[in-house]
N, C-alpha and C positions, 0 to 999 in steps of 0.2 A: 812209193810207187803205188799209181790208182791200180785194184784188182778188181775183177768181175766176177760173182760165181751165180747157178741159178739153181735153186733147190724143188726135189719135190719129196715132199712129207708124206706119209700116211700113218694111218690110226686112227684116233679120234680125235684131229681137228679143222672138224669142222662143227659149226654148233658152241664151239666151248669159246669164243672169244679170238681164236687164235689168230685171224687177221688183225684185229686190232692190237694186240698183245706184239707182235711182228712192228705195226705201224708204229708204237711206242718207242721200243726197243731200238728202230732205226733211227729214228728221229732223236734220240738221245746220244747214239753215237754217231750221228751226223754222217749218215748212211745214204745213199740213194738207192733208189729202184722201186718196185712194186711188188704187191703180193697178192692172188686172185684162188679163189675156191674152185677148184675140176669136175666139174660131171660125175666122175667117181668115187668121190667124198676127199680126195688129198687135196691138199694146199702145195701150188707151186708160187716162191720166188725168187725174185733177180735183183741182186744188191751187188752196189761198187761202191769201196771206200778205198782208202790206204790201208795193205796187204796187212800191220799190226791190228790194226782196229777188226777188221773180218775175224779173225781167231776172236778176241774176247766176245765180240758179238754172236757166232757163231755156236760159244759153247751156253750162252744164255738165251739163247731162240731155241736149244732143243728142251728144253726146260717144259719151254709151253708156259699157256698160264694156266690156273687152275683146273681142273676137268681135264685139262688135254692129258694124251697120253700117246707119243710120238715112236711108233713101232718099227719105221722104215725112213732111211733117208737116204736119197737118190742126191749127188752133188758132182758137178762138171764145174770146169773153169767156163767161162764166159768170156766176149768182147766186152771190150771198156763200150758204155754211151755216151756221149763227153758229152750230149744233150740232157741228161737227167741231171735236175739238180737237187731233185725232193725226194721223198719217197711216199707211193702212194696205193690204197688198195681200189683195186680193181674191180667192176662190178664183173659176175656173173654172164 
């Protein structure tokens, strides 16, 4: 079963890689959605895959990549997009 969740991060990533590091991540496990930087320094994203895949991936995105340092995580369930089929980061 496809699940939806939409996350917002804070700490320190912004600066350190962390959208890309997200855009990896998704695209290896064959994730969709997108990931964009907020005005107040956090990273919000919005991924759906099948509900087993979300947990492994979920616990390897609070990792971060190097530099980061992930202090606060905001997480809701979401609607499915049945239009998303990639995952992609968002500009500003």
């Amino acid at each position: 079963m496809i699940r939806a969740r939409l996350f917002q991060l804070a700490g320190r990533v912004q600066g350190v890689g962390f959208r890309w590091h997200t855009l990896r991540l998704a695209r290896q496990g064959e994730l969709a959605g997108w990931v964009k930087n907020l005005p107040n320094g956090d990273v919000e994203l919005f991924v759906q895959a099948e509900e087993s895949v979300l947990g492994v991936w979920e616990s390897r995105l609070l990792k971060g990549p190097p530099g980061a340092r992930v202090l606060q995580v905001k997480k809701q369930e979401a609607r499915v997009n049945p239009n998303l089929k990639d995952f992609v980061i968002l500009e500003e």
